[in-house]
C-alpha atoms as a printed R data frame, in Angstrom:
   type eleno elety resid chain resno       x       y       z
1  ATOM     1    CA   UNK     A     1 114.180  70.977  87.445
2  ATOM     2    CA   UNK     A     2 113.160  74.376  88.103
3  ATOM     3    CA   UNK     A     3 110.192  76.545  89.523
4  ATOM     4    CA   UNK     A     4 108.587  80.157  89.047
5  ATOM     5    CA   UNK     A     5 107.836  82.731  91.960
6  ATOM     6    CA   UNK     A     6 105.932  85.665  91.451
7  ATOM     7    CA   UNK     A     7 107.739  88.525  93.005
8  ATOM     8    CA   UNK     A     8 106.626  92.265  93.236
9  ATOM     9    CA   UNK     A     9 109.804  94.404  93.605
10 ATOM    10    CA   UNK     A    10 110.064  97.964  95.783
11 ATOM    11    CA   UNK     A    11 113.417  99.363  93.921
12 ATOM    12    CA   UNK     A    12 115.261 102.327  95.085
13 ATOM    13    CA   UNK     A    13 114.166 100.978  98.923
14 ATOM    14    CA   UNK     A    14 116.662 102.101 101.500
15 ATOM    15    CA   UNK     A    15 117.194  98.287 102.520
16 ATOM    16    CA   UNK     A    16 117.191  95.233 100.057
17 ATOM    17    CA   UNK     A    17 114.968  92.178 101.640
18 ATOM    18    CA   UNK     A    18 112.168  90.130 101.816
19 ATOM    19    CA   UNK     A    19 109.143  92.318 102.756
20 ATOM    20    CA   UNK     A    20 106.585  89.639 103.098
21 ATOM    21    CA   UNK     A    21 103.813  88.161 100.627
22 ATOM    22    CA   UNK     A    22 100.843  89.579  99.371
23 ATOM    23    CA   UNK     A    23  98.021  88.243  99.453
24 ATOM    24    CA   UNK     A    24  97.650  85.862  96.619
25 ATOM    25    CA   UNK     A    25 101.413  84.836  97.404
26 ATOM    26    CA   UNK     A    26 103.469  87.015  95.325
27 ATOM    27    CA   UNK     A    27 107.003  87.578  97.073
28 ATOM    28    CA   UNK     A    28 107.672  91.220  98.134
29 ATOM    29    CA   UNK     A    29 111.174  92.071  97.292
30 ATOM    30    CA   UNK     A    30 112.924  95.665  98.077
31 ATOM    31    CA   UNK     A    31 116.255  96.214  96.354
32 ATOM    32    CA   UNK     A    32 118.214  99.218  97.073
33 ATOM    33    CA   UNK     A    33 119.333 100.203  93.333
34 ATOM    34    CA   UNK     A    34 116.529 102.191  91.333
35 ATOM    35    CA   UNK     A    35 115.237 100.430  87.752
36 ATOM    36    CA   UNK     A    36 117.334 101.501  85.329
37 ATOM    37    CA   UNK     A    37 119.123  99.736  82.676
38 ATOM    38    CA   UNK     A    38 118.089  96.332  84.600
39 ATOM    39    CA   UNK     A    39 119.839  97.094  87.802
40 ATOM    40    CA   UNK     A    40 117.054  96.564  89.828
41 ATOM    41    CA   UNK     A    41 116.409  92.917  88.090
42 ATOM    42    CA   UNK     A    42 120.527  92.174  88.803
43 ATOM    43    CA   UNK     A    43 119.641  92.984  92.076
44 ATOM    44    CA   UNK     A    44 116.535  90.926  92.649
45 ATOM    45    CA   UNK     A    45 118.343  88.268  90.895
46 ATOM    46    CA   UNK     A    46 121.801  88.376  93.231
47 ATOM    47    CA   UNK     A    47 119.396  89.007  96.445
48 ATOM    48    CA   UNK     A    48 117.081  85.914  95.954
49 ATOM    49    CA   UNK     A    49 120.171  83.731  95.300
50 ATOM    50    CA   UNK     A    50 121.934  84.548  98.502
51 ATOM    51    CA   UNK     A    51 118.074  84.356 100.244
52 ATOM    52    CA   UNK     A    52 117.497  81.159  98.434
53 ATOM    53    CA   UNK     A    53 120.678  79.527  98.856
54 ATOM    54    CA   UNK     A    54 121.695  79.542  95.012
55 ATOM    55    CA   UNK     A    55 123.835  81.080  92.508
56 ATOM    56    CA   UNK     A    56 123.185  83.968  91.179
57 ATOM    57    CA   UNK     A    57 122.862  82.135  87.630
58 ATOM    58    CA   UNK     A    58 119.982  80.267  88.923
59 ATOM    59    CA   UNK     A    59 118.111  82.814  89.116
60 ATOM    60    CA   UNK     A    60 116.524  84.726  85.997
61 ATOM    61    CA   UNK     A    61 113.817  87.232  85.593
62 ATOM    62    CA   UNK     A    62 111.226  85.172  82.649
63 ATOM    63    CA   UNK     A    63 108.532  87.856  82.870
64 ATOM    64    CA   UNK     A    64 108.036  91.691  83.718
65 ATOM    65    CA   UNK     A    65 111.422  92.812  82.772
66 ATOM    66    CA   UNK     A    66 110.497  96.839  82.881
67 ATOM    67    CA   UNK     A    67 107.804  95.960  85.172
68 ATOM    68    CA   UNK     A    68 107.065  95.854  89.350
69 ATOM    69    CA   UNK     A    69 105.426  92.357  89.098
70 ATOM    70    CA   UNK     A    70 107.828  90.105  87.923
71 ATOM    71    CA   UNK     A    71 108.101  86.081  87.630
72 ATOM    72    CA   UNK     A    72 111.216  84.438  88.209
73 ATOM    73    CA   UNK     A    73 112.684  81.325  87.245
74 ATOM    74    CA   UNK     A    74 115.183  79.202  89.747
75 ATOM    75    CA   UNK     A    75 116.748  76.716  88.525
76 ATOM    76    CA   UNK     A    76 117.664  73.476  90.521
77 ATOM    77    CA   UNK     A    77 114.950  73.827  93.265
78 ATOM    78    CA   UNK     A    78 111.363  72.510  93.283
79 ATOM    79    CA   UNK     A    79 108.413  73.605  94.825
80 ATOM    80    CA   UNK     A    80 108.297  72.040  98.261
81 ATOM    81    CA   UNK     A    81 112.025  73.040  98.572
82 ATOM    82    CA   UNK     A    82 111.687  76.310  97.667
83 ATOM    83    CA   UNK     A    83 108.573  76.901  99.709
84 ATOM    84    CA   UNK     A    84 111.142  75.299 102.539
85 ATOM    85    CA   UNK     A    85 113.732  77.952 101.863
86 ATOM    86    CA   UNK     A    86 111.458  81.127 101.392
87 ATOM    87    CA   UNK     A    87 109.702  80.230 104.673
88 ATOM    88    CA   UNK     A    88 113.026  80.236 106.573
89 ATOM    89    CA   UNK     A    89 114.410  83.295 105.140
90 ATOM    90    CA   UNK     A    90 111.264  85.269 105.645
91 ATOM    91    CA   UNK     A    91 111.567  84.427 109.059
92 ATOM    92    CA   UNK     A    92 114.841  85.495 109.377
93 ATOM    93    CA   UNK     A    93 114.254  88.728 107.357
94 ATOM    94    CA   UNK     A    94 111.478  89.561 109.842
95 ATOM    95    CA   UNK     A    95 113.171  88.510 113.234
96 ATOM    96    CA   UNK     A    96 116.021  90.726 112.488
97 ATOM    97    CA   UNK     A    97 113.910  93.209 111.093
98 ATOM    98    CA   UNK     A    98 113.105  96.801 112.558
């Protein structure tokens, strides 16, 4: 089992995190390390599994490699549960926020 999440990622952001969605419900994702030579996907990657709850394995960029708008793939979670798990770290991203 496994589900996609559309994700929009800020690199080279001062803090990693969950921003927020947009809205048609892609994920807004800042990750400190700029895009080059798929750093910023690692990062994405390592920062959704800790988020998430997962290992970093789990997680793999299927679409927009070079690009902002990205889909990723994690394995071992369906939809309700990862719906579950985003809402509760958004709301921990945002109550410890600025």
């Amino acid at each position: 089992m496994s589900v996609r999440l559309a994700v929009r990622v800020h690199p080279g952001a001062r803090r990693p995190g969950l921003l927020g969605r947009l809205g048609d419900g892609t994920l807004k994702v800042a990750v400190a390390v700029p895009p080059e030579g798929g750093r910023a996907n690692a990062a994405l990657s390592e920062l959704l599994a800790e988020r998430l709850g997962v290992k970093k394995r789990q997680v793999t960029v299927v679409r927009g490699l070079t690009a902002r708008s990205k889909v990723v793939e994690i394995e071992g979670l369906e939809g309700a549960e990862l719906a579950r798990r985003l809402e509760q770290a958004l709301g921990r991203e945002t109550s410890h926020g600025e």
